[in-house]
VEXTORNU-201374 format. One record per residue: residue in one letter; y, z, x of N, C-alpha, C in turn; chain. Coordinates in Angstrom, 3 decimals. Layout:
BEGIN
{A; {Y; Z; X}; {Y; Z; X}; {Y; Z; X}; A}
...
This chain:
BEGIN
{X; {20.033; 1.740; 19.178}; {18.724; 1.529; 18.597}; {18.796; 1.640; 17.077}; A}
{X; {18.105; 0.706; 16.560}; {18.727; 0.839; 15.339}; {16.662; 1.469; 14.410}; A}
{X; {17.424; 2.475; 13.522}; {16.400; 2.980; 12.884}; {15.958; 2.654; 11.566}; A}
{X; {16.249; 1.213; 11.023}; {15.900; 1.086; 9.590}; {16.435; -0.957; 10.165}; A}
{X; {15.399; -1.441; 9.400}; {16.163; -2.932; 9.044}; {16.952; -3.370; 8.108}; A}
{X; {17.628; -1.874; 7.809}; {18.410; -2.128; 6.296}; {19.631; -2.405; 7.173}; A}
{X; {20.116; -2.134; 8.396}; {20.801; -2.167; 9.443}; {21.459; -3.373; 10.040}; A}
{X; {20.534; -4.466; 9.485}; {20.835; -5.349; 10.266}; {21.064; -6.690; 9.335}; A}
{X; {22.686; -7.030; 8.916}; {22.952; -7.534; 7.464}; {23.320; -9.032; 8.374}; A}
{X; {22.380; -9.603; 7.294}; {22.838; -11.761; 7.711}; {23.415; -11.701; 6.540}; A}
{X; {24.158; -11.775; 5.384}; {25.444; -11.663; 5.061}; {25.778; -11.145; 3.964}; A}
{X; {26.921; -10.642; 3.834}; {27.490; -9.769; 2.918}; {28.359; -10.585; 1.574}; A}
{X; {29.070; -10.032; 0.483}; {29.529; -10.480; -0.069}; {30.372; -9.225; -1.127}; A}
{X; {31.172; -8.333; -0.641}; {31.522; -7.564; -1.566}; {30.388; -6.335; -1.237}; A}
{X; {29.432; -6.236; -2.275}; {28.899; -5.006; -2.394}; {27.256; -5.618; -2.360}; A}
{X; {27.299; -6.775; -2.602}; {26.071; -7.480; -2.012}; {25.822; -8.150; -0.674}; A}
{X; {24.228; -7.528; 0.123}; {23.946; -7.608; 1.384}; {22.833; -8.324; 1.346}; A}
{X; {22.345; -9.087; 2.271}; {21.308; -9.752; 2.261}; {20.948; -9.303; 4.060}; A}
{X; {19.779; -8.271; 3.977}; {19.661; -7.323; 5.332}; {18.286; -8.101; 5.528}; A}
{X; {17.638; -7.147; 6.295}; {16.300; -7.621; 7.165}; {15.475; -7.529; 6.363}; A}
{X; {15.296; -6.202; 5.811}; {14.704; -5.797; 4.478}; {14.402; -6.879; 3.929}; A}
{X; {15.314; -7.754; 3.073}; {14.786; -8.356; 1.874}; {14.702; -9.174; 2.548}; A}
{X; {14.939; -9.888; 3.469}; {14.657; -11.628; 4.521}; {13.087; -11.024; 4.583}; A}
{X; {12.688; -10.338; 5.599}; {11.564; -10.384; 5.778}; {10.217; -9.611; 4.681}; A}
{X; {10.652; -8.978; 3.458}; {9.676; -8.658; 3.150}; {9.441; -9.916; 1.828}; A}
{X; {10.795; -10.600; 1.183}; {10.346; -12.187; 1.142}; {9.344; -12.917; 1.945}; A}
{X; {9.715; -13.055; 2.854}; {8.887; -13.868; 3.939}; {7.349; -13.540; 3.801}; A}
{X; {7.163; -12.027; 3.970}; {5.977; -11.522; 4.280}; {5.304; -12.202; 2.777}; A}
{X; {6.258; -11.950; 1.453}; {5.359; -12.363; -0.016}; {5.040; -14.117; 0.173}; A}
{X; {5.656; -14.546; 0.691}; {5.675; -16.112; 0.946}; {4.343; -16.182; 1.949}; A}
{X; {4.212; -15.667; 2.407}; {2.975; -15.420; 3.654}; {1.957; -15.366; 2.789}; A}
{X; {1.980; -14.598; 2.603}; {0.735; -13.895; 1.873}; {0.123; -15.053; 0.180}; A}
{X; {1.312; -15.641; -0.241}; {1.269; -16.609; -1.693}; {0.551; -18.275; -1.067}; A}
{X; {1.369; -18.436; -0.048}; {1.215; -19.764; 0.440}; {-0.503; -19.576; 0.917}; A}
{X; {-0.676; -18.432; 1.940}; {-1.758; -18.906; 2.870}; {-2.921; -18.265; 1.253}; A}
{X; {-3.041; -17.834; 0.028}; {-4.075; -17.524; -0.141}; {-3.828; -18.918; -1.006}; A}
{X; {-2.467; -19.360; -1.316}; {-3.573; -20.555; -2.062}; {-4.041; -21.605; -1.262}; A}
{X; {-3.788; -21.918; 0.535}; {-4.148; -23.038; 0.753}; {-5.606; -22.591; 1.177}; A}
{X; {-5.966; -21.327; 1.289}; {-7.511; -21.054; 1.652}; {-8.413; -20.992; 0.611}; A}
{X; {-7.849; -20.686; -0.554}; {-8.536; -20.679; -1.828}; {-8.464; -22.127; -2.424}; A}
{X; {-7.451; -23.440; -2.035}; {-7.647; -24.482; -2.559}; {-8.946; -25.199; -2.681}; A}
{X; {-9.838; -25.215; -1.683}; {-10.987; -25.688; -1.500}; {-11.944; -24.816; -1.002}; A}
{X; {-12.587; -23.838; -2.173}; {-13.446; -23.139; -1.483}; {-14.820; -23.236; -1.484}; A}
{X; {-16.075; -23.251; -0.927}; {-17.373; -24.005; -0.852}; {-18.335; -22.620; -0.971}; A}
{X; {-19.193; -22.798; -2.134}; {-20.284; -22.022; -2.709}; {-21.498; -22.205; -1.620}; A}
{X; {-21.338; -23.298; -0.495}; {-22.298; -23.869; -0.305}; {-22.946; -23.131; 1.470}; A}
{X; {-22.890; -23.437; 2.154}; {-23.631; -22.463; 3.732}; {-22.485; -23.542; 4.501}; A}
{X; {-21.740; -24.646; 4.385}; {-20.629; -25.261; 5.013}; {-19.117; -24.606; 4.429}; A}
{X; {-19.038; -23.264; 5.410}; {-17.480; -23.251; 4.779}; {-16.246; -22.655; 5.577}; A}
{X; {-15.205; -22.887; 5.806}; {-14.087; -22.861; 6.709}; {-14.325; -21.639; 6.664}; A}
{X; {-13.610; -21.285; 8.284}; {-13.622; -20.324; 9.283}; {-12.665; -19.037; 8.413}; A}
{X; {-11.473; -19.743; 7.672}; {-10.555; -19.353; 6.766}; {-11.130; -18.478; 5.829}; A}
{X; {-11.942; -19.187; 4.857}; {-13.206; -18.447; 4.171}; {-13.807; -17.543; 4.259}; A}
{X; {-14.100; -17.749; 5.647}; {-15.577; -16.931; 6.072}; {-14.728; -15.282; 6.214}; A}
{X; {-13.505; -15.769; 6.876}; {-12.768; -14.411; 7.119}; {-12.071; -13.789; 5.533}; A}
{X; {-11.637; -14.793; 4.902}; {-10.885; -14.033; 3.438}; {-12.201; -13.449; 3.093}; A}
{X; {-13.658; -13.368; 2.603}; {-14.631; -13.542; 2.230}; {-14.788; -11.783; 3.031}; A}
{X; {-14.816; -11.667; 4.395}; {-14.989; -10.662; 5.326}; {-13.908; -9.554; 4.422}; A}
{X; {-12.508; -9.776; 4.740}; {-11.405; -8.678; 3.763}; {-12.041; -8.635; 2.732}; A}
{X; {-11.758; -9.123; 1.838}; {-11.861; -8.855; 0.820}; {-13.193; -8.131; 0.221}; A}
{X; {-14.939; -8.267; 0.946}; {-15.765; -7.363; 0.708}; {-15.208; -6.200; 1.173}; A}
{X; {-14.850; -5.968; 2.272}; {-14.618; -4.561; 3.335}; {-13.856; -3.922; 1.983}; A}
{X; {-12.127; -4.528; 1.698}; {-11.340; -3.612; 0.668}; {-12.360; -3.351; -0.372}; A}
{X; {-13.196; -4.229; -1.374}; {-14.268; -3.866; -2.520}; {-14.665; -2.838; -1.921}; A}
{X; {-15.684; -3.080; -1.018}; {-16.432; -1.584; -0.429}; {-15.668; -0.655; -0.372}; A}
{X; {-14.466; -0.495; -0.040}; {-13.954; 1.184; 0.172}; {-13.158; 1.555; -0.966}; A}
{X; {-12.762; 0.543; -1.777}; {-12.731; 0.859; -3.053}; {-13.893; 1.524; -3.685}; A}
{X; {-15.053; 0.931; -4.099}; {-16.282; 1.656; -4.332}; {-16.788; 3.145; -4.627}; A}
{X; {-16.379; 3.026; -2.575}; {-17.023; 4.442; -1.961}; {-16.035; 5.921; -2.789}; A}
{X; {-14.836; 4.769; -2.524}; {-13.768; 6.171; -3.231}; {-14.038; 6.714; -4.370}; A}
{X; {-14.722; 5.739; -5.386}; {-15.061; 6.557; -7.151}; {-14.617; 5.783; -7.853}; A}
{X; {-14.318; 4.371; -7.258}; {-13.963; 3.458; -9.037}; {-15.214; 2.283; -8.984}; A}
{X; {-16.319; 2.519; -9.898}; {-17.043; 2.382; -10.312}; {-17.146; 0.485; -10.674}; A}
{X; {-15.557; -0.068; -10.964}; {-16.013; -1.711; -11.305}; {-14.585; -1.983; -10.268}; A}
{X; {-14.909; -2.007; -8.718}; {-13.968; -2.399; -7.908}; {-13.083; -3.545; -7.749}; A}
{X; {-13.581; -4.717; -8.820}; {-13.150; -5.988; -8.615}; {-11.156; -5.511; -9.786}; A}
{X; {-11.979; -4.852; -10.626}; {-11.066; -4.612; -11.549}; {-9.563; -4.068; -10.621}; A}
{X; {-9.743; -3.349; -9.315}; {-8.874; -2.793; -8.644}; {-8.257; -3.236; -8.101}; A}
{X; {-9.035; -4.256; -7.710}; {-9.323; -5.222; -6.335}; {-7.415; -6.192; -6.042}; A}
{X; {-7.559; -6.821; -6.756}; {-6.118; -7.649; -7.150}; {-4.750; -6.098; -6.336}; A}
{X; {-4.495; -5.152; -7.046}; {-3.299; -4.231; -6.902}; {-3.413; -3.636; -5.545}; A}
{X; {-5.074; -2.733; -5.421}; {-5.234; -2.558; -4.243}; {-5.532; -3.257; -2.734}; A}
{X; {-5.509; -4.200; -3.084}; {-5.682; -5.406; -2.103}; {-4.544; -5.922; -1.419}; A}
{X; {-3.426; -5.864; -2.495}; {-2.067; -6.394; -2.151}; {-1.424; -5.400; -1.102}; A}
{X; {-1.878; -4.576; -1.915}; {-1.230; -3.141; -1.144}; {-1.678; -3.578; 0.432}; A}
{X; {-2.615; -3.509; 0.599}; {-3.316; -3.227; 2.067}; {-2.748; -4.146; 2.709}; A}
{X; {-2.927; -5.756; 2.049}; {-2.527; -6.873; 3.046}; {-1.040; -6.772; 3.217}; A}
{X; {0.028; -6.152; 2.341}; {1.191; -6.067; 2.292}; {1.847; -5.312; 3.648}; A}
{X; {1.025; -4.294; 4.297}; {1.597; -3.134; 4.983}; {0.665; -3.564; 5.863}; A}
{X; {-0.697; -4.159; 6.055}; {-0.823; -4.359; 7.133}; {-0.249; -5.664; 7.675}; A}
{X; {0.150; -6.879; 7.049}; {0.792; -7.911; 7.689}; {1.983; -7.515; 8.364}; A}
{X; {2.428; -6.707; 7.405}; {4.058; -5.993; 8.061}; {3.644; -5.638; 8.959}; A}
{X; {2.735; -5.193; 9.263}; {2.354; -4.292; 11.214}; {2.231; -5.510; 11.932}; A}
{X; {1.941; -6.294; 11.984}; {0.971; -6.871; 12.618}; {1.863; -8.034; 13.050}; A}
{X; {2.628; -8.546; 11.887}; {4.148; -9.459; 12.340}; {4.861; -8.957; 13.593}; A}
{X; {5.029; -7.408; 13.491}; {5.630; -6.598; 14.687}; {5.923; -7.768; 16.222}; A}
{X; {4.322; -8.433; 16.543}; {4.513; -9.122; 17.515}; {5.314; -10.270; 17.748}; A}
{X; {5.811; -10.528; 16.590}; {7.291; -11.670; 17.236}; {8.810; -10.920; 16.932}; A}
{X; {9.122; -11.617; 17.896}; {10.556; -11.639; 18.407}; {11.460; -11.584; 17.382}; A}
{X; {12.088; -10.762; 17.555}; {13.105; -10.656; 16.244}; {12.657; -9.979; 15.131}; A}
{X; {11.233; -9.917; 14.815}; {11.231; -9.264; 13.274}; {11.144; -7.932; 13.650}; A}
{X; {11.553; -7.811; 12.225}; {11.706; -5.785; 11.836}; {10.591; -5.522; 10.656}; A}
{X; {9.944; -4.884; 10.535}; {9.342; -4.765; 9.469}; {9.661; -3.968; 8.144}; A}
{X; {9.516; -4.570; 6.983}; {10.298; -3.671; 5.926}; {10.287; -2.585; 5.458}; A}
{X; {8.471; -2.078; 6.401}; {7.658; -0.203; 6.140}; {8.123; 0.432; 6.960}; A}
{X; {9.429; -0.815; 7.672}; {10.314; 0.453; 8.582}; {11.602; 0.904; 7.308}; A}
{X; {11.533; 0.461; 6.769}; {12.623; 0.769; 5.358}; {11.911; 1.779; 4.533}; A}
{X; {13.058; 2.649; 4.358}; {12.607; 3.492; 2.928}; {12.634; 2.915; 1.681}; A}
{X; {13.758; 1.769; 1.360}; {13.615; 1.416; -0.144}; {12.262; 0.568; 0.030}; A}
{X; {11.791; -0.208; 0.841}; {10.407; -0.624; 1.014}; {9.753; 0.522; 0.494}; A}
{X; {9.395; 1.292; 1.194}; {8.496; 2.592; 1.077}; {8.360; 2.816; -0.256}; A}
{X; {9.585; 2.989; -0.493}; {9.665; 3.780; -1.978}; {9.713; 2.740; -3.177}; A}
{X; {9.539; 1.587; -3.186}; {9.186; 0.271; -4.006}; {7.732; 0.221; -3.982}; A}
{X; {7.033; 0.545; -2.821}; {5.643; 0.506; -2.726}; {4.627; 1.592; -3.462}; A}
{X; {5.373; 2.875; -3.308}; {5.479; 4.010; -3.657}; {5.445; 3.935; -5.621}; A}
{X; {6.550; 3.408; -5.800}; {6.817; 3.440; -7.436}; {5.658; 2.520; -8.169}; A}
{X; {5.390; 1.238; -7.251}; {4.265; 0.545; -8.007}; {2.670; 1.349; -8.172}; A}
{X; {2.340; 2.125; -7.103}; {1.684; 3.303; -7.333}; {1.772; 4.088; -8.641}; A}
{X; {3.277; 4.560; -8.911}; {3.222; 5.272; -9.773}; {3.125; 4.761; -11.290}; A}
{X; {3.551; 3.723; -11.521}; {3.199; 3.016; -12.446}; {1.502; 2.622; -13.234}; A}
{X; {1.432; 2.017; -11.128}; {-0.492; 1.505; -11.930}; {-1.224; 2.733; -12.312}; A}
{X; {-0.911; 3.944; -11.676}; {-1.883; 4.840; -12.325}; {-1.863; 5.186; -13.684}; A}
{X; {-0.907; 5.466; -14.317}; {-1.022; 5.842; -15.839}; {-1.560; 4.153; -16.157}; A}
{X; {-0.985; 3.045; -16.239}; {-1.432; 1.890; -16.439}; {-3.535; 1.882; -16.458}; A}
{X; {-3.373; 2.534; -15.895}; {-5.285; 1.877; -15.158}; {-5.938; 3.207; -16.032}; A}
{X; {-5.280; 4.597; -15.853}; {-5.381; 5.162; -16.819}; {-5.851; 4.862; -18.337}; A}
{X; {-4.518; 4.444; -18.592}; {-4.691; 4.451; -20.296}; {-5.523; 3.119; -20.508}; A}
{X; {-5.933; 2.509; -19.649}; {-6.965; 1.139; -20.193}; {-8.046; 1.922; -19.870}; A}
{X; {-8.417; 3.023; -18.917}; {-10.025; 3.287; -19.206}; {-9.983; 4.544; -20.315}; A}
{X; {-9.169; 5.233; -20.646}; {-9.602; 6.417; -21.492}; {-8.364; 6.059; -22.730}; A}
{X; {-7.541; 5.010; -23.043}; {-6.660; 5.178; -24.014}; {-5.455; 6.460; -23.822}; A}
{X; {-4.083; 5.846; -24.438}; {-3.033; 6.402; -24.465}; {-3.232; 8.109; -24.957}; A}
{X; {-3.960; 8.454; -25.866}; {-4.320; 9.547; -26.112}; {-5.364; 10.469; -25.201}; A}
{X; {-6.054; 9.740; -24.655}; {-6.999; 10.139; -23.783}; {-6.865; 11.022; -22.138}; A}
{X; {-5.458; 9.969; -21.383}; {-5.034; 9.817; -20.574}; {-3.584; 11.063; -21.026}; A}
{X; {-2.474; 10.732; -21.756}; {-2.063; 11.865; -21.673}; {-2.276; 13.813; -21.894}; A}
{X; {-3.625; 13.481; -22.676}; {-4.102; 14.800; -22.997}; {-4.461; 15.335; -21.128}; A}
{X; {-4.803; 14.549; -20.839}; {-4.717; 15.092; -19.100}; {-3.752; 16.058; -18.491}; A}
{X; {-2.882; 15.604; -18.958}; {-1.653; 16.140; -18.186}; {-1.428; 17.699; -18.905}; A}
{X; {-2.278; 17.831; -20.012}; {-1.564; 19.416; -20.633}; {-3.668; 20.097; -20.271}; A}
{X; {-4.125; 19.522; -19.612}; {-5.168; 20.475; -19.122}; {-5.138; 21.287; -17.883}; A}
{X; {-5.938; 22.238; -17.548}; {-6.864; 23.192; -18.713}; {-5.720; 23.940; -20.092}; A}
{X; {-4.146; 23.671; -20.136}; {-3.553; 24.496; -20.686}; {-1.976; 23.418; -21.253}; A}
{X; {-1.755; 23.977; -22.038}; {-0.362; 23.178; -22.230}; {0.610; 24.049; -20.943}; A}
{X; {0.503; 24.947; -20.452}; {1.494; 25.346; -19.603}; {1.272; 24.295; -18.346}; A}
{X; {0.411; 23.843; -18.302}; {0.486; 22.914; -16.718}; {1.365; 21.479; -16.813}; A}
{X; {1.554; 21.258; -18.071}; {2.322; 20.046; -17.950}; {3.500; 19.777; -17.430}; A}
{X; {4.565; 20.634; -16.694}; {5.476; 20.535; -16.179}; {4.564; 20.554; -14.601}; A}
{X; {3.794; 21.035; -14.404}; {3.279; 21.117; -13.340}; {2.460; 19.764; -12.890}; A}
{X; {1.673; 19.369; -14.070}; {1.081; 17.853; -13.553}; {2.220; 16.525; -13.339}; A}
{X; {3.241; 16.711; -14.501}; {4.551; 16.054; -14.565}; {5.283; 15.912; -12.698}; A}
{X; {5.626; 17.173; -11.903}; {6.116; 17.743; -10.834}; {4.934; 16.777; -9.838}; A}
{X; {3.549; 17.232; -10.066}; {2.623; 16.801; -8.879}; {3.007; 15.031; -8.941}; A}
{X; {2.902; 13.986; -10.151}; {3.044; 13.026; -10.335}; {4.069; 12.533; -9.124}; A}
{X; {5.406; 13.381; -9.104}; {6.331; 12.599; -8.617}; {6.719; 12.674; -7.447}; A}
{X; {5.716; 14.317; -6.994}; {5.727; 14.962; -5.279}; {4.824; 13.392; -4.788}; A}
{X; {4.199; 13.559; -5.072}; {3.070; 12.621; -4.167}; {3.683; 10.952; -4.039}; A}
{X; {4.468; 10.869; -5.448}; {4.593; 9.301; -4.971}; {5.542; 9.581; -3.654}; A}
{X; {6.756; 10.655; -3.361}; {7.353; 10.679; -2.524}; {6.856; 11.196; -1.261}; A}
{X; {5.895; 11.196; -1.313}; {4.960; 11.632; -0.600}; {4.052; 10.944; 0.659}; A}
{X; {4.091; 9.824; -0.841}; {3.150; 8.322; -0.123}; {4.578; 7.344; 0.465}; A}
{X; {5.845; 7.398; -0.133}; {6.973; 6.816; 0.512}; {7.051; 7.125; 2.187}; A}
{X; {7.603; 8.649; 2.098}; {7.880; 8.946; 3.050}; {6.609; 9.037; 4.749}; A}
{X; {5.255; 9.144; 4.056}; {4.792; 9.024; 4.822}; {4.862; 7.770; 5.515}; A}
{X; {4.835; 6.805; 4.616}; {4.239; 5.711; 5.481}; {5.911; 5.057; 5.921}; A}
{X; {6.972; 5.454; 5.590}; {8.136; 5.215; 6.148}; {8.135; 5.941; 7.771}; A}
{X; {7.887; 7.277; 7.209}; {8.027; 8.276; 8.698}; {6.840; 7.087; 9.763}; A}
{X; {5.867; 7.581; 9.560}; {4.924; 6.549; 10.742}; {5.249; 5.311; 11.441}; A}
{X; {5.818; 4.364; 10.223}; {6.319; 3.201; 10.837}; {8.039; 3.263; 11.809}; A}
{X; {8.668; 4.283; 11.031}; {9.656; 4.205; 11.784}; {9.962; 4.822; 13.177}; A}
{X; {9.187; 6.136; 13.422}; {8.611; 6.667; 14.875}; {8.574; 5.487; 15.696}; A}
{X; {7.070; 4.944; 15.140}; {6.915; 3.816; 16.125}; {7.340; 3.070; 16.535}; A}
{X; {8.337; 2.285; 15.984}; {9.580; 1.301; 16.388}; {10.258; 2.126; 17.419}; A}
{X; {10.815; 3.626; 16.854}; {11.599; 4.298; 17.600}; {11.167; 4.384; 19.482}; A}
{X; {9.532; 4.751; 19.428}; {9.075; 5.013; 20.751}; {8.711; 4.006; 21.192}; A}
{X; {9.076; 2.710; 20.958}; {8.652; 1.127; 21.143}; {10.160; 0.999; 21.992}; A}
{X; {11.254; 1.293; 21.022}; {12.491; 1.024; 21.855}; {12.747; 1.889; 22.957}; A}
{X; {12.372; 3.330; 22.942}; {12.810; 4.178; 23.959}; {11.903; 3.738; 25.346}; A}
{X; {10.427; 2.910; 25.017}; {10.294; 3.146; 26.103}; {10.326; 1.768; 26.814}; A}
{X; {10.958; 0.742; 25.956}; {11.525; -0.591; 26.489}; {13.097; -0.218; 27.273}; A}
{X; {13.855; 1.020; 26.803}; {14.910; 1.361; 28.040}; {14.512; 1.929; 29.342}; A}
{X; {13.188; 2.191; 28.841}; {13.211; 3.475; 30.490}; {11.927; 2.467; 31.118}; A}
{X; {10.931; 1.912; 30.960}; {10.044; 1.131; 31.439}; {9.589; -0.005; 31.001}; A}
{X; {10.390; -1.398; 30.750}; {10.567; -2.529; 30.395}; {9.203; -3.582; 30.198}; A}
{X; {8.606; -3.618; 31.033}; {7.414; -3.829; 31.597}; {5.991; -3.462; 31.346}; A}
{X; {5.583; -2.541; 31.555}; {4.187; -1.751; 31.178}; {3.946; -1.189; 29.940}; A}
{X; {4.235; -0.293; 29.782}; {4.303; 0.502; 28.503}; {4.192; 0.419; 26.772}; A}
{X; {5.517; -1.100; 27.394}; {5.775; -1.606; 25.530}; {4.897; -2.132; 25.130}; A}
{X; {3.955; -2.549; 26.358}; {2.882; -3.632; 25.969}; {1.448; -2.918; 25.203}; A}
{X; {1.339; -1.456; 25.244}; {0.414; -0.426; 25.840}; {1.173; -0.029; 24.141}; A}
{X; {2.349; 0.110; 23.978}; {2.498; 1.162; 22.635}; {3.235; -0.198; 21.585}; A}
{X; {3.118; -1.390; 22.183}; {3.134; -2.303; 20.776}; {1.719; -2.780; 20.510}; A}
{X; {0.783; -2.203; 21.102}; {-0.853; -2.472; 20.854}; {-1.230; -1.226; 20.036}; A}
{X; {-0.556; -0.064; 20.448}; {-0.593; 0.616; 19.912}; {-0.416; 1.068; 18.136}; A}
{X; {1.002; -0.012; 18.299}; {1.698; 0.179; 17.361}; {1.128; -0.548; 15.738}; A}
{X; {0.908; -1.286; 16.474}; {-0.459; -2.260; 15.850}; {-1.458; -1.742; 15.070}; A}
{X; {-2.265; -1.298; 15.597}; {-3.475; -0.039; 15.806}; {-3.053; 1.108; 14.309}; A}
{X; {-1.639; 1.641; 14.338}; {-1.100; 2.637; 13.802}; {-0.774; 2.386; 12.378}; A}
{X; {-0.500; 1.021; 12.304}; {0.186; 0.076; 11.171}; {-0.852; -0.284; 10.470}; A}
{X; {-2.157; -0.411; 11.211}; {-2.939; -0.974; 10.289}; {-3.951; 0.501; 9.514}; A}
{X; {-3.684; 1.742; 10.368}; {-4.093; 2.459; 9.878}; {-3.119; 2.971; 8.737}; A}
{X; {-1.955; 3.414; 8.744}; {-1.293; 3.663; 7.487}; {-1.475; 2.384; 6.666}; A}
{X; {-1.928; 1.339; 6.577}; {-2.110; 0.175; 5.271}; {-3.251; 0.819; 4.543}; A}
{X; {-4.631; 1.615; 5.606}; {-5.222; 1.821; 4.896}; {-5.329; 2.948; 4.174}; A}
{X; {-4.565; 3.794; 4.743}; {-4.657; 5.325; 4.272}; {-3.605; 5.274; 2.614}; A}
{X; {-2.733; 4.459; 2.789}; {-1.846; 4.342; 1.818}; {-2.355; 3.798; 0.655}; A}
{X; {-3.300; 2.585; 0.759}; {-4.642; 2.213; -0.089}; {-5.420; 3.109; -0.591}; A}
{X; {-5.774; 3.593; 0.561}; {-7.120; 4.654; -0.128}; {-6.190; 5.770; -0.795}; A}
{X; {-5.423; 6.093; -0.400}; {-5.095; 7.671; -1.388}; {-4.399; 6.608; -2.732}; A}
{X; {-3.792; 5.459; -2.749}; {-3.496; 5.027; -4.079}; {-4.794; 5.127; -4.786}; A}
{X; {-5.458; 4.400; -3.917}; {-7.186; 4.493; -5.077}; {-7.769; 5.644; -5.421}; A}
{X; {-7.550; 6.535; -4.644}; {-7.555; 8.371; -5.218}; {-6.960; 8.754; -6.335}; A}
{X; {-5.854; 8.093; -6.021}; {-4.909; 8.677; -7.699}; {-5.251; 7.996; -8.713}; A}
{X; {-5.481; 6.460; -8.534}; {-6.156; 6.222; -9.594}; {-7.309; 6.270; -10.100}; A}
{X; {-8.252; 7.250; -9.699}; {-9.745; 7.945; -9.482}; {-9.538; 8.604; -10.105}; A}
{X; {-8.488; 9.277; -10.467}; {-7.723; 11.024; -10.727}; {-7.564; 10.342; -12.415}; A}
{X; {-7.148; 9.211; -12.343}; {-6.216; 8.582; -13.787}; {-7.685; 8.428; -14.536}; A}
{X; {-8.729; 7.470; -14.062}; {-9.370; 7.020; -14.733}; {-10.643; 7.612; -15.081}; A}
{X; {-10.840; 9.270; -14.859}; {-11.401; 9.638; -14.992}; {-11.882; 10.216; -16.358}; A}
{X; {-13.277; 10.262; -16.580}; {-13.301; 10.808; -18.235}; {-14.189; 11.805; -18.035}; A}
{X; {-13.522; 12.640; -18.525}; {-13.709; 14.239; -18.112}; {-15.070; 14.775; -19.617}; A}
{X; {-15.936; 14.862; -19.071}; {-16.937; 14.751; -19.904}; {-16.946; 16.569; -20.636}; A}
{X; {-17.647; 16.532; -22.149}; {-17.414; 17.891; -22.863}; {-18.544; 18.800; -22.068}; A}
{X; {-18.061; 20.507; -22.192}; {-19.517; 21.283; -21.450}; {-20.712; 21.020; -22.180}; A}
{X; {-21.821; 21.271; -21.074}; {-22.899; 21.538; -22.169}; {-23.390; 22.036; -23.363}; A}
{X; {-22.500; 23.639; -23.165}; {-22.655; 24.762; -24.392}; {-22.136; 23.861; -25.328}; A}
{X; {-20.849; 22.952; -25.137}; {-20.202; 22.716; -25.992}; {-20.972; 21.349; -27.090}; A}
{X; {-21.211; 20.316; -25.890}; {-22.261; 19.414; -26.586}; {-23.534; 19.965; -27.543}; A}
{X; {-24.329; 21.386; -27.070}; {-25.231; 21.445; -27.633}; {-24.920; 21.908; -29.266}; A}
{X; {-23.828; 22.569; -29.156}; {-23.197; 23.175; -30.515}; {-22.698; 22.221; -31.234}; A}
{X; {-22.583; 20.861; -30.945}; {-21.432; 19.717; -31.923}; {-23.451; 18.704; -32.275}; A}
């Protein structure tokens, strides 16, 4: 049973591999590039509009809305990074149902590629709502002693958000295969519905806590009262 699609190499060359990993999480970006521009090629303002539409139209409010609810205030602005995210990890689930594929959120360097772009957009989204000065003075509050400490939290959590959503996806494959040896028939059908189900919930949880952190970034931490009334 194999526990990673980094496992499974279509061909080598020396010290370069071309594994499942990068075949299919290509594929998945090709998925995702092709079908939004042929649904976005012709799109109608009007009460006549493809079924295609009607559903991109459906995602894409739902992600705005829970963007929203979380605390970022102009969601469209999010919308593009956190959006990708979601459709990225949930297509990967959801491919699960054909033959042959592996998914790449069964990979850790997946994970942890997904993980790092996290860590990036937040200071990024950061320093465009409060400025470079604004945004790092964060990190030495309430005290200059916490900055090794906000520095530390920064880099727990991205590994944090890796490993989780690595651990989840890779279980599930795992108890997908164990129970295709022992009950061929019933079961797989019962925990690849399952599995489904599971995949699309880590797309969203992995979304929403990115949009947490960047809630955390873009926040502008307003002066006390005492303090306003005295300036």
């Amino acid at each position: 049973m194999r526990l990673s699609p980094d496992e499974i190499i279509f061909w080598q060359h020396g010290f370069f591999k071309l594994n499942a990993t990068l075949v299919f999480t290509w594929g998945l970006m090709l998925v995702l590039v092709v079908g939004s521009i042929l649904i976005t090629h012709k799109l109608s303002i009007g009460l006549q509009r493809s079924r295609w539409q009607n559903l991109l139209e459906i995602i894409v409010t739902a992600i705005e809305k829970q963007i929203e609810e979380v605390g970022l205030s102009q969601p469209r602005k999010y919308l593009g990074f956190l959006g990708t995210l979601f459709l990225f990890i949930a297509l990967s689930a959801l491919c699960t149902v054909i033959p042959g594929y592996e998914p790449p959120t069964g990979s850790l360097s997946t994970t942890v590629a997904l993980a790092l772009c996290v860590l990036v957009a937040v200071p990024f989204f950061g320093i465009q709502d409060q400025g470079v000065g604004g945004y790092l003075k964060s990190y030495i509050e309430p005290t200059f002693i916490m900055l090794p400490f906000n520095l530390i939290s920064e880099i727990s959590r991205t590994l944090a958000l890796a490993v989780r959503l690595f651990g989840n996806m890779m279980s599930g494959a795992m108890i997908i295969g164990i129970l295709l040896s022992i009950t061929p028939f019933i079961f797989p059908i019962i925990m690849t519905l399952l599995g489904l189900l599971t995949g699309m919930v880590q797309a969203y949880i992995f979304t929403i806590l990115a949009a947490v952190y960047i809630v955390a970034a873009t926040r502008v931490r307003k002066p006390k009262p005492e303090l306003a009334a005295e300036t």
